[in-house]
N, C-alpha and C positions, 0 to 999 in steps of 0.2 A: 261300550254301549250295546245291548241287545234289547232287540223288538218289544219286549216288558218295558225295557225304561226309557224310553223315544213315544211319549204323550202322541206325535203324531202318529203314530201306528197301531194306537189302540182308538176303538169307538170315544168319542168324546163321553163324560159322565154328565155334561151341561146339557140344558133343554134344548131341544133343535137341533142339535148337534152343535151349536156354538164351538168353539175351539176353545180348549183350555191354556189361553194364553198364556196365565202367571205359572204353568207348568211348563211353557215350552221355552228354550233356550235357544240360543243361534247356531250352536252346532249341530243340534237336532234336525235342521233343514235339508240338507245334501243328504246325510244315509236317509229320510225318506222320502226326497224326490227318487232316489236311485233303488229304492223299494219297489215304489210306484211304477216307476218305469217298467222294473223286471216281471212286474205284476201283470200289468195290460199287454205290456209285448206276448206273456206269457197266454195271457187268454185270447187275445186275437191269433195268437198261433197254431191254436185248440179249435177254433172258430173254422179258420181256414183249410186244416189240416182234417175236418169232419167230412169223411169219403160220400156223405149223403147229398144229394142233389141243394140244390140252394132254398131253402123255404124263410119267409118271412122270420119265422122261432127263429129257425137256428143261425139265422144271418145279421137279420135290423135288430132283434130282440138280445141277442149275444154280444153284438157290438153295440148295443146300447147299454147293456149291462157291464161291460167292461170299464176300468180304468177309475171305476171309484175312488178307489185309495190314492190315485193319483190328482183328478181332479178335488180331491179334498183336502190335500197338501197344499196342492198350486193357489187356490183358493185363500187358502190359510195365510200363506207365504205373500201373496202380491199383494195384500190389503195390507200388511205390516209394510214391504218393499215401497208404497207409495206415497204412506201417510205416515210411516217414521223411519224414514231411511238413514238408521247410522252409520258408521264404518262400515260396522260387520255386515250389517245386511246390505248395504251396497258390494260388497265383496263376495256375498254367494250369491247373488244375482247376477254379477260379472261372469263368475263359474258356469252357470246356471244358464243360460242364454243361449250358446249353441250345442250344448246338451238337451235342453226342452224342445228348440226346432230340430233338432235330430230325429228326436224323437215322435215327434207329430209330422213329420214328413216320412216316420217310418210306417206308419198308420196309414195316413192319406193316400202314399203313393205304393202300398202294396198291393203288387199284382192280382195275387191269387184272391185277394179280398175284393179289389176292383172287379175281380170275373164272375164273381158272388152279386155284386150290387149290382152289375149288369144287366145278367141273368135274371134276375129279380125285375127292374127297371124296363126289358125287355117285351116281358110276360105280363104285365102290372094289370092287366086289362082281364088276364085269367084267372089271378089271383080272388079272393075276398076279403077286402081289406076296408078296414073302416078311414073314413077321411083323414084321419090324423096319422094311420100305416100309411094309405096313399102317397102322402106330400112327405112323411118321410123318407122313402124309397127314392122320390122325385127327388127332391134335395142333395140327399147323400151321394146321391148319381151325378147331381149335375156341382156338388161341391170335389168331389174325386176329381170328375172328370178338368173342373177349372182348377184344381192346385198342379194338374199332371198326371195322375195317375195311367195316363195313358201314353205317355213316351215310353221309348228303346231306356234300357239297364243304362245306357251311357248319358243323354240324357238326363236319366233319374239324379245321376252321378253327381251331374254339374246343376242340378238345381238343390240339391241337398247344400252341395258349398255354396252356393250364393243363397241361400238359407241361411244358414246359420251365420254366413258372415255379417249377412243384413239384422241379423239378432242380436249380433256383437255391436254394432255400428250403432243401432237404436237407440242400446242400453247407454254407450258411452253417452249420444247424444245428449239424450237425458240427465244425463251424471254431471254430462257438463257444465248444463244450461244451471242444474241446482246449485252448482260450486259460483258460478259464476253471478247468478242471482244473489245469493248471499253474500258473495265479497261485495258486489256494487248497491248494498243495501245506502242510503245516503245520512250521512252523521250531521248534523247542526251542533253548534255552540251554543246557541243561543236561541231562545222561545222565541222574539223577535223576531227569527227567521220565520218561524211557523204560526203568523201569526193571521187570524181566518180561520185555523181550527179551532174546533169546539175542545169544550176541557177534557172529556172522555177523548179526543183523538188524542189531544198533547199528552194525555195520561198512557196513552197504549204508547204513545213515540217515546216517553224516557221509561216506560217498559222495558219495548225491547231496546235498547241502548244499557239498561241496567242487567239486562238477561245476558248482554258483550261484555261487560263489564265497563261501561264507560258512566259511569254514573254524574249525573251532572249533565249529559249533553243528552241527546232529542235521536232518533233512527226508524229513516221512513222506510221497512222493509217493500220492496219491488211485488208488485202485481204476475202475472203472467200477463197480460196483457200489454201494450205498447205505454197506453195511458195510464192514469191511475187517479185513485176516487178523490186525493186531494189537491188535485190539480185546481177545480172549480170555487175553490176554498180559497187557497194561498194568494193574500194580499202583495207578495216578493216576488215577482217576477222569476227573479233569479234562482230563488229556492224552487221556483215552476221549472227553469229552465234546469236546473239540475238534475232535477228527476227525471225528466224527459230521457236528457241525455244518455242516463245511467241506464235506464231500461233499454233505449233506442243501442247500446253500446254491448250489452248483451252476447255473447259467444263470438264477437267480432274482433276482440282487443289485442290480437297476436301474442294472447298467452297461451299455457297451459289449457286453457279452456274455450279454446276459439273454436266455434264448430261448423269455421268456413267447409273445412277439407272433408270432414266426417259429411255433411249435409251431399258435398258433391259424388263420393263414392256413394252413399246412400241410392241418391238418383242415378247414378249409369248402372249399379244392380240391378237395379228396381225395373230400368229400360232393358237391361238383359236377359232379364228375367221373363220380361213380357213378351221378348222374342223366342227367346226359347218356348214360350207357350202359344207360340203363335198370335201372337198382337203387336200392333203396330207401336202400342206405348205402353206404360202403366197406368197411365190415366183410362185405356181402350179395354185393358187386362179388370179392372176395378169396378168401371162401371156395366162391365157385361155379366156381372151377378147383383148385380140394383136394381132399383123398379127404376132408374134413369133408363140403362140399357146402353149408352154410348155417349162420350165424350163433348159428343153436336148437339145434344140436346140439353146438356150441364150447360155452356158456350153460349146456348140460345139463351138458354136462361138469363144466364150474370148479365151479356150481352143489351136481355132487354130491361133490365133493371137497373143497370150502370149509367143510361143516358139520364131516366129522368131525376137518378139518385145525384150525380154530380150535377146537374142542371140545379136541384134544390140546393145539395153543399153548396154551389156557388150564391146563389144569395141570401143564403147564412152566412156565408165569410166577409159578403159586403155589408150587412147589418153588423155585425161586431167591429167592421173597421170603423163603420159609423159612431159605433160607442168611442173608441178608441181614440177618433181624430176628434172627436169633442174633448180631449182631456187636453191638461196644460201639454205634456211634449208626446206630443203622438209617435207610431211608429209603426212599422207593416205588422200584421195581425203573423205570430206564430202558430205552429203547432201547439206547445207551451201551453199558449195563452187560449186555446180554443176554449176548451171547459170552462176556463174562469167568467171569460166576454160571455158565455152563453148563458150562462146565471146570471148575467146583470143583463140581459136583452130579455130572459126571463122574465124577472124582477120587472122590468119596466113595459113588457108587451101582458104580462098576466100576474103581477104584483105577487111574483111566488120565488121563494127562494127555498130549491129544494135540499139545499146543504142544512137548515134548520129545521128540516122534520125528524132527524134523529130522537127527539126527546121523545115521538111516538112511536119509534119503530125500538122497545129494548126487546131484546134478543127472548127470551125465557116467553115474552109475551107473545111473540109475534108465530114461535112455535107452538105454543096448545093454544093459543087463543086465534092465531089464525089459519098455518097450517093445517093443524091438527083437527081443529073447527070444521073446516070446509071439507074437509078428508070424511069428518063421520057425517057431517049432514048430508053429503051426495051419495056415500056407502053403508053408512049405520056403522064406521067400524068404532073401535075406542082403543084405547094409550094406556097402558100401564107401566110407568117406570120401571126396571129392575137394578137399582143398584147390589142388590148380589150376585148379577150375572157380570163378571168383569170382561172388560173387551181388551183390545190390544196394546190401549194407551192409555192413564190416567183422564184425561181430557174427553176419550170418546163413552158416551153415556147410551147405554143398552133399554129399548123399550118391547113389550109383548101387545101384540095387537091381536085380537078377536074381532069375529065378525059382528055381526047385528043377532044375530042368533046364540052367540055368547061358543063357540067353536073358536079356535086356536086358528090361526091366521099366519104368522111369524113373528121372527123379530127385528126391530129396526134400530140399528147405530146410527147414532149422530158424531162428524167429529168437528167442530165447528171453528177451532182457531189455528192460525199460522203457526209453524215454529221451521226452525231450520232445517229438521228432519223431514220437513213435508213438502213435497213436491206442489208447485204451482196451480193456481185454479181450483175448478170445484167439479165435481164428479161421484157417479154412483157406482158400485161393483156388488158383486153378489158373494157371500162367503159361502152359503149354503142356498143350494137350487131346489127350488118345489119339484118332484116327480112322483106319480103315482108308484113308475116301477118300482122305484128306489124308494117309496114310503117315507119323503123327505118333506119336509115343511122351508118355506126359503127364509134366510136370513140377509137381510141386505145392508148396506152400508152406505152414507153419503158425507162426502167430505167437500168440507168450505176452507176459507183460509180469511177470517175474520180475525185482526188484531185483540189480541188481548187487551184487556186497561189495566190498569195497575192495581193490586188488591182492594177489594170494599167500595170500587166504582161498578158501576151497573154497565152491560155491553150493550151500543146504543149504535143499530143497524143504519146503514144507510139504504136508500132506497134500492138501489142494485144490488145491495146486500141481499133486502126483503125480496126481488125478483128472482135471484140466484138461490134462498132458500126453498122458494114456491116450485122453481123448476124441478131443482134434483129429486125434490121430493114425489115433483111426476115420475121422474125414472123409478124410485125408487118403489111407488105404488104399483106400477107395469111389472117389477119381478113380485112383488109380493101377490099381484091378484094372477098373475099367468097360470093359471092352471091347466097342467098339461102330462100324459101319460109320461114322452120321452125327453129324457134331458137334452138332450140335441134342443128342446123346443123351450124350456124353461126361460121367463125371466124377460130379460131384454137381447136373448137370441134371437134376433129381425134383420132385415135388412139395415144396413148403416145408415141409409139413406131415407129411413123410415125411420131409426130409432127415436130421432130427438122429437120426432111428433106427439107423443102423451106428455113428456117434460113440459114443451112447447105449451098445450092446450091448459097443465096447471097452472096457468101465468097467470091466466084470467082473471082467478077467484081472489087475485092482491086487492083489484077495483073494486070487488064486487062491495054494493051496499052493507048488505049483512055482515059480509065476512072484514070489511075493511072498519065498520065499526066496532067490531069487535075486539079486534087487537088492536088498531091503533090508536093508543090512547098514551095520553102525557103522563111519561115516569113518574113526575112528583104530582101532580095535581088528579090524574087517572081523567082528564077532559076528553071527550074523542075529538079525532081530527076533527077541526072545523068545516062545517058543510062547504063553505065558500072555497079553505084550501081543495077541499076533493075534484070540486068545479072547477077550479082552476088545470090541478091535476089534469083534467079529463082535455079542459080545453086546449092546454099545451100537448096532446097525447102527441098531434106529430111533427112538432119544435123538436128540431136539431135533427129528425130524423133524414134529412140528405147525409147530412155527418156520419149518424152511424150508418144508415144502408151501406153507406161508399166505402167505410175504414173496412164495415165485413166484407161487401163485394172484393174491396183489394186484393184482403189476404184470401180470399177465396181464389181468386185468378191468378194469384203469387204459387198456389197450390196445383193450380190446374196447368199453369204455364212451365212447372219443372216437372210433371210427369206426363206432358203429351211430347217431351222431348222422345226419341228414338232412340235405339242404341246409339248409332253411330253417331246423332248430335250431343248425345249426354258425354261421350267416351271423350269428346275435346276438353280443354281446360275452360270456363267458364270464371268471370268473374261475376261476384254473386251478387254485388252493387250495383254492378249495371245490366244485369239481367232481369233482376228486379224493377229498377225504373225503367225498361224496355217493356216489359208484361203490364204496367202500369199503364204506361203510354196505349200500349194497343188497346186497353180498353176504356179509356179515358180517366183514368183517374188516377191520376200523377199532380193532383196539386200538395204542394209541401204544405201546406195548413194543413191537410186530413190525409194522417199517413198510415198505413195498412194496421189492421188491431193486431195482427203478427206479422213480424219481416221474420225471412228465413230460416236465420241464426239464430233464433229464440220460438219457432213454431213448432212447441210441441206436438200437439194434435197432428201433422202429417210427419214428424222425421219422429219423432216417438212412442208415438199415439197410434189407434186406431184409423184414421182419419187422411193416411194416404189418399192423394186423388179424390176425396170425400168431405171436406169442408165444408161444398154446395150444401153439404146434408140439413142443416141449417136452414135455410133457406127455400130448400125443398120441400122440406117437410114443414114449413109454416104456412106455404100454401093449402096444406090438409087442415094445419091447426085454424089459420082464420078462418078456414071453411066451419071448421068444428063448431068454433067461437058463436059465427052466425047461427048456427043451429038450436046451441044454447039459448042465444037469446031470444030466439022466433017459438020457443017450448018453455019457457017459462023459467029458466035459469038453476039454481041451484036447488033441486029435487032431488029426490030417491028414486024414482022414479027412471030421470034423465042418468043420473050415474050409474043405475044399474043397467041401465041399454048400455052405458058408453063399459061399462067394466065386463059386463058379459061377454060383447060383440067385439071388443077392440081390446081392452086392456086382457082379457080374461084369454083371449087366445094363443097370446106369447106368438111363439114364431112359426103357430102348426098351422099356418092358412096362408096363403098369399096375401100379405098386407094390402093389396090395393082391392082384392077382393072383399078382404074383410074390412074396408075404409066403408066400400058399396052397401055392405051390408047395414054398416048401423045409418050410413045418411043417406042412402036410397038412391044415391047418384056418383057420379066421379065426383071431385072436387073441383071448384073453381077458382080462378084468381084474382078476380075482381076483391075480395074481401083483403087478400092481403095488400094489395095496389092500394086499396082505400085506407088499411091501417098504417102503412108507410108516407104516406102524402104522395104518391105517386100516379094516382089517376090522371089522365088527361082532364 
């Protein structure tokens, strides 16, 4: 193989720089991460090694400039690693892991670079630098200085290896939970069992069941999540409880793929780590680069939303035992059975049964006619399919967006259905980053894990389907409208604990009048929802909501209670069962009806995810969003007008501003919390 015929080493020929997938193979990956590598190492050594005093050029502008070729490999490479993980590419990502944190701890934690950013950081007040130099100086200084860059050589030594090991650990993490998610996928005999689904569901269940080759029987593939969307459906009990079980059993099962022991070295690095860098935990290490600031103030948070959250779960649980003891042979209300009871207290407190809105949520509609919809009426932008732009996987479908002005914007992948090469849940990434230096246009990416149907059946959403499309697509608009000089700044480079705030605030526009007439309308008849179901919708907005605040509160505190450990308490053996119901306990929400939306063993987002110690992120930042939400609706709602403040001022800034600053700028004030209290049912 030489550099001519390794596609990843030469400029892409596709628009955007797209990758040209159907040219690249999987041994093409390693020689050009190992390219890349020797590339950036090389230019920051040119960087460092410039005997001229430290200036803005030749410092922030040269280490911004560097690593191209690398970051457009890695780019290349984790969007395939996530969303079609075969063998082979789980196997150069095993390689690849603590090779890549070698490599980015060799950057972050170089001296003689660190004495450069200093010097810079120093002086910031003599320099002339426009806002976007300023805060990049600020950052790079204050991100050095938080990875280490400022320990003894020895030191450096030992946080390199617990680097890399924790990269190795992640990965497996993750490898597991997918091995393990797919074997405990759950098989039926018989329709019978699945009986409550709609025909497009049983069509997606002997699907995949004929995709295994078990043709003849039904295969409900596992959620990420604890629960799952046919729980509220399933007339069987049993087939409830099975599925529970099978997700609840998840990396637990003393196989191969149990990711008790991985989760717990996980956490005593992660606490050694934070000592070596001076903090008391991970959790302390985490959020002292968030707009949180400290561990006490996440704590407060959950803290004060956990009483009145289980206060509410509790008499949701006593209404559905209500249901329940009215029937011929009653019995204590499970977990299992929460979803399903809550559809028939539904049905009977707001005559709505939201398992039958399928037939107005199909899939193809709810994207150009509702996303899409609401996307150009608040921005002027527009949608141009390109099927001869190929992406990475048969399934994910390539679109070109322009602005209002008819100017080139990016482009946006959709990849929208489950398969066993695809990692759980749903999520945006960027393939290609907007940057002036770099004269890049962004390319973004959002992947779902919506069941297929069987051929010549229509994909027919369900409603958390339709919220999870609306969300990503907020991420996915926040890389696409950031416009910003340095890639450092591009995209959804923000704070963590700020990122899901634009996702969050796209939620809105599902309800909205205009936009929800639009797309949701009935597959065969093309009727829109009926006004009365919308009211209804609306009415029930915050039914069930103790349930969910408290399952996300859970794993949030599951999250926060394994990285405020210390070294020395992570270093003991720990069982992970009753650490768990002990974290519960302290913050009250330990009832076995409403069990955490992830237990340990299966929580990607902190043991493999971004999302260490950051969970709360969630929940943080919905404080901004329902602040947002009210703003909308006090100005008149879905305008050009209002989009263009909120994409100028917030979306359009990416990560070059203080996000609490630039939250001020477009609503005039901090944010308050009264709007989300009111949207959860949580007010006094």
């Amino acid at each position: 193989m030489t550099d001519e015929t390794n596609p990843l080493l030469q400029p892409s020929p596709l628009p955007y720089g797209l990758p040209d997938y159907p040219a690249i193979r999987v041994e093409h990956y390693l020689p050009a991460f190992e390219a890349g590598f020797a590339q950036q190492r090389a230019e920051v050594d040119a960087l460092t090694a410039n005997p001229d005093a430290a200036t803005f050029e030749n410092t922030m502008t040269a280490l911004e400039s560097s690593g191209d070729l690398l970051g457009r490999v890695a780019r290349t490479f984790y969007t395939v690693s996530s969303a079609d993980a075969t063998p082979d590419i789980q196997q150069v990502e095993e390689s690849l892991a603590p090779l890549m944190s070698a490599h980015q701890d060799a950057i972050q934690l170089d001296t003689r670079l660190y004495e450069r950013v200093r010097s810079l950081f120093e002086r910031i007040d003599e320099l002339e630098l426009t806002p976007e130099q300023r805060y990049l100086v600020q950052r790079r200084y204050t991100q050095m200085t938080h990875a280490g860059a400022g320990l003894s050589d020895a030191e450096k030594e030992r946080l390199t290896a617990l680097n890399q090991r924790l990269s190795v650990l992640t990965n497996t993490f993750e490898k597991n939970l997918l091995a393990d998610t797919n074997d405990l996928a759950v098989v039926f005999d018989d329709a019978a069992q699945l009986d409550g689904l709609t025909e497009g569901e049983l069509s997606a269940a002997a699907q995949a069941a004929a995709d295994r080759g078990l043709d003849g029987s039904y295969v409900v593939t596992l959620t990420l999540f604890t629960g799952h969307p046919y729980l509220s459906s399933l007339t069987d009990r049993e087939s409830r409880r099975r599925i529970m079980a099978a997700s609840r059993a998840r990396g637990s099962r003393g196989n191969e793929h149990d990711n008790r022991e991985v989760l717990r070295e996980i956490v005593r690095l992660r606490a050694e780590r934070a000592e070596l860098l001076g903090y008391d935990s991970h959790a302390a290490y985490i959020t002292a680069d968030e707009t949180a600031g400290t561990p006490e103030a996440v704590r407060d948070l959950l803290f004060r939303l956990a009483v009145p959250a289980a206060r509410n779960a509790e008499r949701e649980r006593a209404a559905l035992q209500e249901i329940i003891d009215g029937q011929g042979e009653p019995f204590p209300l499970e977990a299992h059975d929460w979803a399903f009871y809550t559809e028939r207290v539904r049905e009977a407190r707001y005559a709505l049964d939201r398992s039958a809105l399928r037939p107005w949520f199909e899939a193809e509609r709810v994207l150009r006619d509702g996303v899409f919809h609401a996307a150009s009426a608040l921005y002027g932008i527009s949608f141009t399919e390109r099927p001869d732009l190929p992406a990475y996987h048969p399934d994910a479908r390539v679109f070109e967006i322009h602005n209002a002005d008819g100017s080139p914007l990016g482009l946006y992948v959709l990849d929208l259905y489950t398969r066993d090469t695809k990692r759980g849940g749903a999520w945006m990434n960027s393939i290609v980053l907007q940057s002036r230096l770099r004269g890049t246009d962004p390319v973004v990416v959002n992947n779902l894990n919506v069941s297929r149907p069987a051929p010549g059946q229509p994909t027919l959403l369900s409603l958390d389907e339709v919220n999870t499309l609306f969300h990503e697509f907020g991420h996915a608009l926040h890389g696409l409208f950031a416009t910003v000089t340095y890639p450092s700044f591009a995209g959804t480079n923000v704070y963590r604990d700020f990122v899901e705030f634009p996702s969050q605030v796209n939620e809105m526009w599902i309800y909205w009048p205009e936009v929800l007439a639009n797309y949701a309308r009935h597959i065969d008849t093309g009727e829109p929802l009926p006004t009365e179901v919308v009211e209804k919708l609306a009415a029930s907005e915050t039914f069930n909501q103790g349930f969910a605040t408290s399952e996300y509160l859970a794993a949030s505190w599951i999250d926060q209670a394994w990285h405020r450990l210390s070294a020395a308490d992570a270093a003991e053996h720990i069982d992970v069962a009753a650490f768990e119901a002990a974290a519960l306990a302290e913050i009250g929400l330990d009832s076995p009806a409403v069990p955490p939306r992830y237990s340990s063993t299966y929580f990607a987002h902190v043991f493999s995810g971004g999302y260490s110690a950051g969970y709360y992120s969630y929940i943080w930042s919905e404080v901004l969003d329902a602040d947002t939400v009210k703003w909308f609706e006090e100005n008149g709602g879905l305008t050009r007008e209002n989009g263009d403040r909120f994409r100028q001022r917030l979306l359009g800034v990416g990560g070059s501003k203080d996000p609490l600053e630039a939250y001020r700028d477009f609503r005039g004030r901090d944010a308050e919390i009264a709007p989300l209290l009111e949207r959860r049912g949580l007010a006094d």
